[in-house]
C-alpha positions in Angstrom: -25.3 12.2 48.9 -23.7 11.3 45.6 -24.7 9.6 42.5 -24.3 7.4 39.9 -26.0 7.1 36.4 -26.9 4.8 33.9 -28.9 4.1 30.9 -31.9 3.1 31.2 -32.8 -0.7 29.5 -37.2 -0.9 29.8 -37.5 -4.8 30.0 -41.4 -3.8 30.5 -44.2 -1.4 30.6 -47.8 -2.0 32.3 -49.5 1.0 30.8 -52.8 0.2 33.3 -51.1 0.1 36.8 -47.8 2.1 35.4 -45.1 0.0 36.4 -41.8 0.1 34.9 -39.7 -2.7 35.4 -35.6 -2.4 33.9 -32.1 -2.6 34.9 -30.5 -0.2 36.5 -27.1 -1.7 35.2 -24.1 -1.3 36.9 -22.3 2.3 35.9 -19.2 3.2 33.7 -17.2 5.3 35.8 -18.0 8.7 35.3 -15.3 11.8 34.0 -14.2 11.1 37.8 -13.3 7.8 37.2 -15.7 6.3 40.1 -16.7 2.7 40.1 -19.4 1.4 42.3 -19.6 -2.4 43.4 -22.9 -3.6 42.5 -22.6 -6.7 45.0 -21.3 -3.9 47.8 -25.2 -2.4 47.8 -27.6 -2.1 50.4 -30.7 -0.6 50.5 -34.2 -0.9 52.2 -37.2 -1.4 49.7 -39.5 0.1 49.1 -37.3 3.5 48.0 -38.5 7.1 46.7 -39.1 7.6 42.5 -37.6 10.9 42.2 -37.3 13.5 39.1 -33.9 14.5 38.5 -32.9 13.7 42.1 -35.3 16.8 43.3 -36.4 15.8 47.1 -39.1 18.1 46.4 -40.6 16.3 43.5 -41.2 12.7 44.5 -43.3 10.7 41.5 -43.5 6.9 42.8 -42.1 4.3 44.6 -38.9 1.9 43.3 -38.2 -1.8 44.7 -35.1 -3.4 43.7 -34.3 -7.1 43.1 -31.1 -8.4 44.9 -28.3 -7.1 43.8 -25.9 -9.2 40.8 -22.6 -8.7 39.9 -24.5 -7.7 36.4 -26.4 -5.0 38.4 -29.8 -4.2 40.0 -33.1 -4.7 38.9 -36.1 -3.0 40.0 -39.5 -2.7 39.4 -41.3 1.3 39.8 -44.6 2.5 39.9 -46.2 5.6 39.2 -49.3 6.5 40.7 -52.6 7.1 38.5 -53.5 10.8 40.6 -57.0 11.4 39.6 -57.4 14.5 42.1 -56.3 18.1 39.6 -52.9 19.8 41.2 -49.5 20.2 40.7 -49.0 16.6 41.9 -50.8 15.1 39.0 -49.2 17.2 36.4 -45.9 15.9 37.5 -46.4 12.0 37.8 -48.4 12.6 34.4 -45.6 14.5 32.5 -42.4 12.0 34.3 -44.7 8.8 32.8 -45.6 10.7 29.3 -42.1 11.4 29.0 -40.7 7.6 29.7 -43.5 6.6 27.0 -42.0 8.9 24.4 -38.8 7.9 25.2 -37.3 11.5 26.5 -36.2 10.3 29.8 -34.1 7.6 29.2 -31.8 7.0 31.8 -31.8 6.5 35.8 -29.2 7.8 38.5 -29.1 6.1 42.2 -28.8 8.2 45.1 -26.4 6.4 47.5 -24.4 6.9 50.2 -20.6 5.9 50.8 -20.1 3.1 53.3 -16.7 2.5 52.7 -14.6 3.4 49.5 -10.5 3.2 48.5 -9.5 5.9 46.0 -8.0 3.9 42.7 -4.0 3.9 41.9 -4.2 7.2 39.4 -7.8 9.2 40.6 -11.5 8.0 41.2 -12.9 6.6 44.2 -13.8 2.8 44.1 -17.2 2.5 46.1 -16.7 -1.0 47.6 -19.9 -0.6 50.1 -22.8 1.7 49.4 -26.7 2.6 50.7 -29.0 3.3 48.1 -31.4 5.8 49.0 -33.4 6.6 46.1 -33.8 6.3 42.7 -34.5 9.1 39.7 -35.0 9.5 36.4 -32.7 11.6 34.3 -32.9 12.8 30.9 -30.0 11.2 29.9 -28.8 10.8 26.2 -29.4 7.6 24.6 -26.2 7.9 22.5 -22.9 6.6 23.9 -21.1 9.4 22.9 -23.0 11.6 25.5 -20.2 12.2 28.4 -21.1 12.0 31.9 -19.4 15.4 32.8 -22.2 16.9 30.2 -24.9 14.6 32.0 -23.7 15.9 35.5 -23.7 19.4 34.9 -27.1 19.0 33.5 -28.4 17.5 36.5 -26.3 19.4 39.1 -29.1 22.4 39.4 -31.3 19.1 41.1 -29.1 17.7 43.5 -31.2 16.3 46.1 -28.5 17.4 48.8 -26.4 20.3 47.6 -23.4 20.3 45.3 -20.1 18.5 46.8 -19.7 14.8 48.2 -18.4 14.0 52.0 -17.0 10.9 52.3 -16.2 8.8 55.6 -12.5 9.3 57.0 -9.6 7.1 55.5 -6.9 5.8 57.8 -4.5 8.4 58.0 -1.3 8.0 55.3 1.8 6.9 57.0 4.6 9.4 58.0 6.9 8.9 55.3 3.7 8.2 52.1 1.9 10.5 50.2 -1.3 11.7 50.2 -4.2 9.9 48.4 -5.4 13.0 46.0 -8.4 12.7 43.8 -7.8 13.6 40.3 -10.6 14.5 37.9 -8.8 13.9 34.6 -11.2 10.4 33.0 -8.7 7.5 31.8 -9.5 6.2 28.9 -11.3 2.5 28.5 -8.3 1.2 27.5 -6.3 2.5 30.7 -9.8 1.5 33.1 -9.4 -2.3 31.2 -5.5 -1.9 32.2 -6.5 -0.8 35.7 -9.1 -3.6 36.0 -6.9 -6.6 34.8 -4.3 -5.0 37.3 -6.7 -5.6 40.2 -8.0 -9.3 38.9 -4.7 -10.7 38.7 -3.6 -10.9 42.3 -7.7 -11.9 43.5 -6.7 -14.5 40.8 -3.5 -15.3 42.4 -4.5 -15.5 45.8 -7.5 -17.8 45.2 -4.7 -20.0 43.3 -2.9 -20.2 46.3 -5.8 -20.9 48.6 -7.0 -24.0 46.2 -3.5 -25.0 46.0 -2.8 -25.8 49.4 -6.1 -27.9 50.3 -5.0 -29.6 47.1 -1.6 -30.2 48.7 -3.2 -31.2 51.8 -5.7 -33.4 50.5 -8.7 -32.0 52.1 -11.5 -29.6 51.4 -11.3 -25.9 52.1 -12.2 -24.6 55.5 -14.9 -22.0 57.0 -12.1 -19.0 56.7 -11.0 -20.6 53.2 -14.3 -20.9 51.7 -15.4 -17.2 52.6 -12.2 -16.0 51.2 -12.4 -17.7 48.5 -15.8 -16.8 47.3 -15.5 -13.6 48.1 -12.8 -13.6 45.4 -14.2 -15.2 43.0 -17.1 -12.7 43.0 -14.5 -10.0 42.7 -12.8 -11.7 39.6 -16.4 -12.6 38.0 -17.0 -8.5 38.9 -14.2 -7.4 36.9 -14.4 -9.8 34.5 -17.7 -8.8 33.5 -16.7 -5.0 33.6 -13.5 -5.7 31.4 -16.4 -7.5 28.5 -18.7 -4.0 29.2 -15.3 -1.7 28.9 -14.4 -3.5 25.9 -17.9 -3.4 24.0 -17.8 0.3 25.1 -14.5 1.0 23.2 -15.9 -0.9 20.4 -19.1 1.3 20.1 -16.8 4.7 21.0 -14.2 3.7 17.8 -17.6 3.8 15.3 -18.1 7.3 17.2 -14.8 9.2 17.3 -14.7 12.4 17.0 -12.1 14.6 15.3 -9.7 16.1 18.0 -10.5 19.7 16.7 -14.5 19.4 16.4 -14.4 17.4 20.3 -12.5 20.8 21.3 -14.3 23.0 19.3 -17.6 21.3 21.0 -16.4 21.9 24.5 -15.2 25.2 24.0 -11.2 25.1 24.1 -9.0 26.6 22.1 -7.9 25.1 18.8 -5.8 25.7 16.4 -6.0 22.8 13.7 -2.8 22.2 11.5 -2.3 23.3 7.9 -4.0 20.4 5.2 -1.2 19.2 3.7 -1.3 17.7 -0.2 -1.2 14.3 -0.7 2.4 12.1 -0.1 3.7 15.6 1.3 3.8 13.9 4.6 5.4 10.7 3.7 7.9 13.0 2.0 8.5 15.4 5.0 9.3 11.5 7.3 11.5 10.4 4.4 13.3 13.4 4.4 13.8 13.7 8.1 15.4 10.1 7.8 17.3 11.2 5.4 19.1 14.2 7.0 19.8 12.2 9.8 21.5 9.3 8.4 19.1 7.0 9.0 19.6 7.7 12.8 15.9 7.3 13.9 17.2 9.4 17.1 18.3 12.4 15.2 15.6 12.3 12.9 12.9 12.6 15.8 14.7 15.7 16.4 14.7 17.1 13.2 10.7 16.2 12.7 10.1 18.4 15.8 12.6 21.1 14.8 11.2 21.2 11.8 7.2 20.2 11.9 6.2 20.7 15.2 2.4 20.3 14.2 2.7 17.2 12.4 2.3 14.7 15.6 2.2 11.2 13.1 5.4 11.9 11.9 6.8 12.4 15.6 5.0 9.1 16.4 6.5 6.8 13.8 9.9 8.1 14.5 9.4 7.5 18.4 8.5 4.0 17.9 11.4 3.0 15.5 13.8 3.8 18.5 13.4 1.3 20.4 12.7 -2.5 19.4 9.6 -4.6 20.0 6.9 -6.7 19.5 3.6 -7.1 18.0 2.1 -8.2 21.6 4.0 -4.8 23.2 1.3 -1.9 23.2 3.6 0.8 23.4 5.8 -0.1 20.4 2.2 -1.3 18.0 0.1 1.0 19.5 2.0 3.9 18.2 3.7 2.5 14.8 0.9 0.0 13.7 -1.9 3.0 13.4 0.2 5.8 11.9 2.9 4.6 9.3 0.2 2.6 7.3 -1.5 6.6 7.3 0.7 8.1 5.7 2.2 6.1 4.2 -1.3 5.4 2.4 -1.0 9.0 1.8 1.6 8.6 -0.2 -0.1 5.7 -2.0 -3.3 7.6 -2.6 -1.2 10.7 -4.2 0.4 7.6 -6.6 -2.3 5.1 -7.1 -4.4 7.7 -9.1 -1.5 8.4 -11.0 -0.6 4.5 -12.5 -3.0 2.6 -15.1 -3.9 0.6 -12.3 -4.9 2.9 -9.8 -7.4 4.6 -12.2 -9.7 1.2 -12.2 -12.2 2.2 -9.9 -12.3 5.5 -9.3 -14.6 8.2 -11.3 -17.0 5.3 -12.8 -14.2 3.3 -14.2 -14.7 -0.3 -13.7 -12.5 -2.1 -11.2 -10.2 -4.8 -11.2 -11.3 -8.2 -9.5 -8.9 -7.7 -6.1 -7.4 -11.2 -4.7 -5.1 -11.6 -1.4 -1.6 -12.5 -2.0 -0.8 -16.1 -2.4 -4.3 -17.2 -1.9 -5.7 -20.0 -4.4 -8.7 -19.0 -6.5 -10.3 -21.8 -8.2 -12.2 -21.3 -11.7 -13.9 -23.3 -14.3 -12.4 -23.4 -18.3 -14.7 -25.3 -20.0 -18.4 -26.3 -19.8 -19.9 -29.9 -19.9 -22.1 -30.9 -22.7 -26.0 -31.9 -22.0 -27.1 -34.8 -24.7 -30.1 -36.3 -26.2 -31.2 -40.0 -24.5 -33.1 -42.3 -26.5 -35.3 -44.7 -24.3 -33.1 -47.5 -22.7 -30.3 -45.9 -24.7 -26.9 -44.9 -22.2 -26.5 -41.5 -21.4 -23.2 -39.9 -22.2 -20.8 -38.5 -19.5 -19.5 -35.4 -19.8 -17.0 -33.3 -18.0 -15.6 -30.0 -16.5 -12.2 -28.5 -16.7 -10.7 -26.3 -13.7 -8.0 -25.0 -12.8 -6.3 -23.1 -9.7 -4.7 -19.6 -9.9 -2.8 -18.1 -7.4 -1.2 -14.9 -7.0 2.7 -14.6 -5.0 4.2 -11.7 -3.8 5.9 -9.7 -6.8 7.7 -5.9 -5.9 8.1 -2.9 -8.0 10.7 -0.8 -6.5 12.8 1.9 -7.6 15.6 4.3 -6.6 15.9 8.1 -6.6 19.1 10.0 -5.9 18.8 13.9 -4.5 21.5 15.9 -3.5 22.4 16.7 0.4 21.6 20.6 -0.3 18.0 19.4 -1.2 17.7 17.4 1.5 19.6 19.9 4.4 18.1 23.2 3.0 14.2 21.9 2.3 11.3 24.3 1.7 7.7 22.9 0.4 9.3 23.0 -3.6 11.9 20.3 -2.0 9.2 18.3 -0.4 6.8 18.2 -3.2 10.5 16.8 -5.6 11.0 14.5 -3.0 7.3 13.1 -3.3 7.4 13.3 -7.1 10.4 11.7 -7.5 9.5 8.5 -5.7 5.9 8.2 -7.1 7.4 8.8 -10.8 10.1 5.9 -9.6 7.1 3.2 -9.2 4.6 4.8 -12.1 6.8 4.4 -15.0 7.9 0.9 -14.1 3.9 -0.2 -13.2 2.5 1.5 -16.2 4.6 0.2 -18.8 5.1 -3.3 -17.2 1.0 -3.5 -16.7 0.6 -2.9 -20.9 3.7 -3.8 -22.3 3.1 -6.8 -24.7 6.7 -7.8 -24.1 6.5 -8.0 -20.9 6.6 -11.9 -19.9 6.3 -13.2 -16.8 9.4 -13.8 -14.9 9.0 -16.9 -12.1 8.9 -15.1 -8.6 9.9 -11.5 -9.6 7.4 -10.0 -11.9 3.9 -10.4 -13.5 3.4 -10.3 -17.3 1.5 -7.6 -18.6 -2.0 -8.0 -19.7 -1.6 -8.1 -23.1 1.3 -10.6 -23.2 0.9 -13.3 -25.5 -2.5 -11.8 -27.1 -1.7 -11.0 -30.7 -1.8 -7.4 -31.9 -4.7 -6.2 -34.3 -3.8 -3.6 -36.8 -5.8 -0.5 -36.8 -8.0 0.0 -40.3 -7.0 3.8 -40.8 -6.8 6.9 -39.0 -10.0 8.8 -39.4 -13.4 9.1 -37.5 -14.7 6.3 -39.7 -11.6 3.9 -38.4 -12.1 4.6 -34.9 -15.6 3.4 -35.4 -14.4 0.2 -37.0 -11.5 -0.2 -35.3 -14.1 -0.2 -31.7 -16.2 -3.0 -33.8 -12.9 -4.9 -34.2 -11.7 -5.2 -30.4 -15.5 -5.5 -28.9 -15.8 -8.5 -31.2 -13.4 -10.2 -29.5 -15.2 -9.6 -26.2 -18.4 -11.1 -28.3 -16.8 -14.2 -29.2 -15.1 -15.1 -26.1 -19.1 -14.5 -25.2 -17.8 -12.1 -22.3 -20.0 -9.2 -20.7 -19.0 -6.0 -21.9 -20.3 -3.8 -19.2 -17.1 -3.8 -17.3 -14.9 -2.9 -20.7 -12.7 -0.6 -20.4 -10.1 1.5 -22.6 -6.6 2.2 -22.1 -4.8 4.5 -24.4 -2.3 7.5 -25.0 -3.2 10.9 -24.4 -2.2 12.1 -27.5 -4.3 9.5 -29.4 -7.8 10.5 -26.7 -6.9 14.1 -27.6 -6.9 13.1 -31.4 -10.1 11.7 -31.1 -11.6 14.1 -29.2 -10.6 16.7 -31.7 -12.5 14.8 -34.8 -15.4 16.8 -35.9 -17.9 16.3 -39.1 -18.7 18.2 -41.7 -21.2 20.1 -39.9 -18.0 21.2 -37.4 -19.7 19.1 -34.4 -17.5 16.3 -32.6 -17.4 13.0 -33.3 -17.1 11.6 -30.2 -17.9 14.7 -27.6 -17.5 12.9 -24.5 -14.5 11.6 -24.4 -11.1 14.4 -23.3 -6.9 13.7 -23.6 -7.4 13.0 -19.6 -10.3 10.5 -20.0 -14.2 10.2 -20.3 -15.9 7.7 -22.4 -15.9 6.3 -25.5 -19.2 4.6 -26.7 -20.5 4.6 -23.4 -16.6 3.0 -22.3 -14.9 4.5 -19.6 -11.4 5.3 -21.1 -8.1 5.2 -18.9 -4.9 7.6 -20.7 -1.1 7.0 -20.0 1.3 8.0 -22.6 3.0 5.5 -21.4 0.8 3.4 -23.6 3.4 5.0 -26.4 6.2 1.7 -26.4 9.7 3.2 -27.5 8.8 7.0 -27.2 7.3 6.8 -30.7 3.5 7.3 -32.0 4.4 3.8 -34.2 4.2 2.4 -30.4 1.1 4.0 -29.9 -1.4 1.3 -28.2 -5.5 1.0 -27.8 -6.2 -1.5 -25.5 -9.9 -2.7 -24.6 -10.1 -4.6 -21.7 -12.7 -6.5 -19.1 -11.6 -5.5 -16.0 -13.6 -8.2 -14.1 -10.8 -10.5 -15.9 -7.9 -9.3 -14.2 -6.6 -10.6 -11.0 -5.3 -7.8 -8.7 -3.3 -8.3 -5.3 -2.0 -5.2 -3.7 -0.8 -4.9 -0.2 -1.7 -0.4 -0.9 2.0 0.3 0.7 4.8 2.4 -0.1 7.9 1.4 2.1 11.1 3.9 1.9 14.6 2.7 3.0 17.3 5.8 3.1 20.9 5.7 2.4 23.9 7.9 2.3 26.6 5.1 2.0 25.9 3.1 -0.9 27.1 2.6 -4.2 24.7 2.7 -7.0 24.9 2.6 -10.4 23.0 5.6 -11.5 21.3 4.1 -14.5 17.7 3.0 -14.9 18.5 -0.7 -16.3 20.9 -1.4 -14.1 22.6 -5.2 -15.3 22.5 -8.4 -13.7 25.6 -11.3 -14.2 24.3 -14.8 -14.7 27.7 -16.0 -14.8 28.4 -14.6 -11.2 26.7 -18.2 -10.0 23.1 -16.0 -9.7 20.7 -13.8 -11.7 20.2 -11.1 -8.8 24.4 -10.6 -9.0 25.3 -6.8 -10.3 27.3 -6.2 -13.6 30.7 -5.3 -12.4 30.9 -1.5 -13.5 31.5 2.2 -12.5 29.8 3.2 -9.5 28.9 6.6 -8.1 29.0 6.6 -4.1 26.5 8.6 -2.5 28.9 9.4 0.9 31.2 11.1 -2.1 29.0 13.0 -4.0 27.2 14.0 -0.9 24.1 12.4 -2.3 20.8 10.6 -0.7 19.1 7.6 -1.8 15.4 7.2 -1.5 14.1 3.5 -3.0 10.8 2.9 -2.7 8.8 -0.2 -3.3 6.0 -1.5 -3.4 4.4 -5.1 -3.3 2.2 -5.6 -6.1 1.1 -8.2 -8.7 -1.6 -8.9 -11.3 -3.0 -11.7 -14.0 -4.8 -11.8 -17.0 -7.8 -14.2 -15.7 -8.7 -15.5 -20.2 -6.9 -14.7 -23.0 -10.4 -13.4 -24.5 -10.0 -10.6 -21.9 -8.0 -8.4 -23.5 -7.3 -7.1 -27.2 -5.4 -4.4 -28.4 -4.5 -2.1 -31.6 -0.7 -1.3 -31.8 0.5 1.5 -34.3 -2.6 3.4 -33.8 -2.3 6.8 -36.3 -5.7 8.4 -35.7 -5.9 12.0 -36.6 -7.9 15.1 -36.5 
């Protein structure tokens, strides 16, 4: 006799009489990969209530309701035994147990009537007998397996260990074998395997309304069954598809790390090396590299060279051959693991920039905004007046405006020598990952706080302090810091802006100056602020020495700013492109020729070509933009001189 389990959904309780009526819903198939066809069951009410499918422990009667391509419903009762014995005790512990909620599922006792293994393992029960029904202590979590739930019950079988099944037609002379196979497909591959069975029911009941259509009359006796007996077979699977897909829903919230699911069960694990952040993205940019940008070759390389690291494999796999969004095989392997490390990558930089410090460690963050998305605001109030009686009343109004972000890019290129790139060791992979995020920070730091940084249409943002005139700082001791703090949080006081998402940008060198002030008793003047950070005042400060414009401390800048007030779109990607045959020129301003008919046309000048010098290019970029929400927002200090 085998079984089949399933949770248990109470739909009521009659504490008086003991009746329990639920669903005994149609199964999941098990770790075998069985399904059983709930409109396929037969049985003969009333059936045996059984404890853990023990023959020897019977504790009530079941009736079931007619079967549903939803499932079964029943209704069971346990008896009230007044008479002491070892009867009583068990009927009075099954029914205390369903009350406090440890037995919580049911498994049906059936036997096979006719059955079909599936295309790639598990049996596909299309007619079965129910013979009894048990309650099973089975986990109310999803993530319990039934291979755990079986073993646990297998000690109660009701008829031994094993399953016979009647005799299938003999395989033809020249075809295989049908083999069971006990490995469990996935939902995904059971939804696969389920749509793959619907379609040609579908089909055939197409065919079958076609031709009465064609023929102008109504569906005969031989139709008619075949044709309902279809179209409870699609509305089967159909049903079972929704149920698969709800499962794999509820099992994504669940997942489990490969290495604790292995170390759970038992097997062996050996879990790779953590690696440092962006060392991954380095390792697939480098294998790129060395192999020309031959997606091929570089596959090779990855496995030659980081057997353990799987994602990298992945990505490279997928690039070879083309596809589609729709194609599972092409997005199911790139969509999930490029964007994972290559947000690796991204969370080694971000924490590095200006930007990526806003929000993280108590620092305020910036208002985020999708990328060419309008966001509407108001600029000015109306104005309530005074009414005399009969007098008119005044009209007043409101002024709006619409913002909206495009797509901007911050890109760079660095250039590393083919012996870096051939001979690599972990030093070569931590250059290659500094080099590209020092690429981006430089260029987003400085462009973020530069006050001549202007917006330029449909390439770049301005910074946050363009157009905002400078306020000179009042001197360079303790005493000016104080008044100098006055100065820029009035600003915030008359633009009548809430301070409590201020924040400070500034050089290191000018935090570690005023960290270093002390008084005359020797104690510091402002102890909780450090060259990497802290606070000022109670003001979460944000250091960059690229807050020093030109390299000198006359460019030295303190900038106070409402981080609520500035508009951030970021798509949080790094994208690489490699290249051995170009010709750069290997300077960090490279120039641009209006007069070659457009701005984006290079300079005519020396080049250096990479294929010559046995070089490699890495450029990164990056899609990224920002925007100062009011002008009352920000306000800075420039030639700030403070000194311990």
């Amino acid at each position: 006799m085998d079984r089949a389990y399933a949770l248990l959904e109470i739909k009521a309780v009659d504490t008086a009489r003991r009746i329990v009526t639920g669903t005994a819903t149609t199964p999941l198939p098990d770790r075998l990969g069985d399904i059983i066809e709930p409109l396929g069951v037969t049985f003969v009410n009333p059936l045996p209530l059984l404890l853990y499918h023990d023959a020897q422990k019977p504790i009530g009667r079941v009736t079931f309701d007619a079967p549903t391509a939803k499932g079964i419903t029943f209704s069971a009762t346990l008896p009230a035994v007044t008479e002491p014995g070892t009867l009583k005790d068990r009927v009075d512990e099954a029914w205390q147990s369903l009350k406090a909620g440890l037995l919580t599922g049911v498994s049906i006792g059936f036997r096979a009537l006719e059955h079909a293994f599936l295309k790639e393992g598990g049996v596909h029960f299309l007619k079965t007998e129910v013979l009894e029904l048990s309650l099973v202590a089975i986990p109310a979590n999803a993530s319990a397996t039934i291979h755990t739930i079986k073993s646990l019950d297998g000690s109660h079988a009701a008829s031994g260990v094993g399953r016979s099944y009647p005799p299938l037609p003999a395989p033809g002379a020249t075809g295989p074998e049908l083999t069971r196979q006990t490995s469990m497909k996935t939902a995904s591959e059971q939804i696969a395997d389920f749509q793959a069975s619907r379609t040609p029911k579908a089909d055939r009941m197409n065919v079958i309304m076609q031709k009465a259509m064609t023929e102008g009359r109504t569906l005969t006796t031989d139709e008619s069954t075949e044709y309902d007996g279809l179209s409870a077979d699609v509305k089967s699977y159909t049903d079972h598809i929704t149920r698969l897909e709800a499962f794999e829903a509820i099992q994504a919230t669940k997942a489990v790390p490969v290495a604790d699911a292995r170390k759970a069960t038992g097997q062996a694990y050996v879990e790779p090396p953590k690696l440092p952040p962006g060392i991954e993205f380095a390792r697939y940019a480098m294998c790129l590299a060395a192999a020309r940008g031959n997606t091929h070759q570089a596959l090779e390389i990855a496995k030659q060279r980081y057997p353990d690291q799987a994602r990298i494999q992945i990505v490279l796999k997928a690039a070879v051959a083309a596809g589609t969004t729709t194609d599972p095989t092409w997005a199911g392997a790139l969509v999930p693991e490029y964007p994972n490390f290559a947000g690796d990558f991204v969370d080694f930089l971000r924490p590095m920039t200006i930007v990526g410090k806003f929000g993280v460690g108590g620092v305020p963050s910036l208002r985020r905004v999708p990328f060419n998305v309008r966001v509407g605001g108001q600029t000015s109030g109306g104005t309530g007046y005074w009414v005399g009686q009969g007098a008119p009343k005044p009209v007043t109004k409101f002024d709006f405006e619409t913002t909206k972000l495009g797509w901007a890019k911050v890109a760079n290129i660095a250039v590393l020598t083919e012996e870096l790139i051939r001979f690599s060791s972990p030093a070569a992979e931590g250059l290659v990952r500094d080099a590209l995020a020092a690429a981006l920070i430089a260029r987003m730091d400085i462009d973020f706080i530069d006050p001549a940084k202007a917006l330029v249409a449909d390439v770049s943002p301005a910074s946050i302090t363009n157009g905002i005139a400078a306020l000179t700082p009042s001197g360079t001791d303790a005493a000016a810091v104080r008044t100098d703090l006055q100065t820029l949080l009035g600003t915030f006081m008359t633009g009548n802006l809430n301070p409590t998402s201020a924040v400070f940008i500034m050089p290191n060198t000018v935090a570690l100056a005023i960290s270093l002030m002390t008084n005359a008793l020797g104690q510091p003047e402002f102890s909780t602020i450090t060259m990497t950070g802290g606070t000022l005042k109670g003001i979460p400060v944000i250091t960059s020495q690229y807050a020093v414009l030109g390299g000198s401390p006359d460019g030295n800048l303190l900038i106070l700013v409402n981080a609520s007030d500035i508009f951030l779109s970021d798509d949080g990607q790094v994208v690489i492109d490699v290249s051995r045959e170009a010709s750069l020129q290997m300077a960090d301003d490279p120039t641009n020729s209006p007069a070659a008919g457009s701005p984006l046309a290079p300079v005519p000048t020396s080049l250096v070509s990479l294929w010559q010098t046995d070089s490699v290019g890495l450029r990164a970029h990056r899609f990224i933009n920002w925007l100062r929400r009011r002008d009352e927002a920000v306000a800075y200090l420039e030639n700030v001189q403070y000194s311990a």
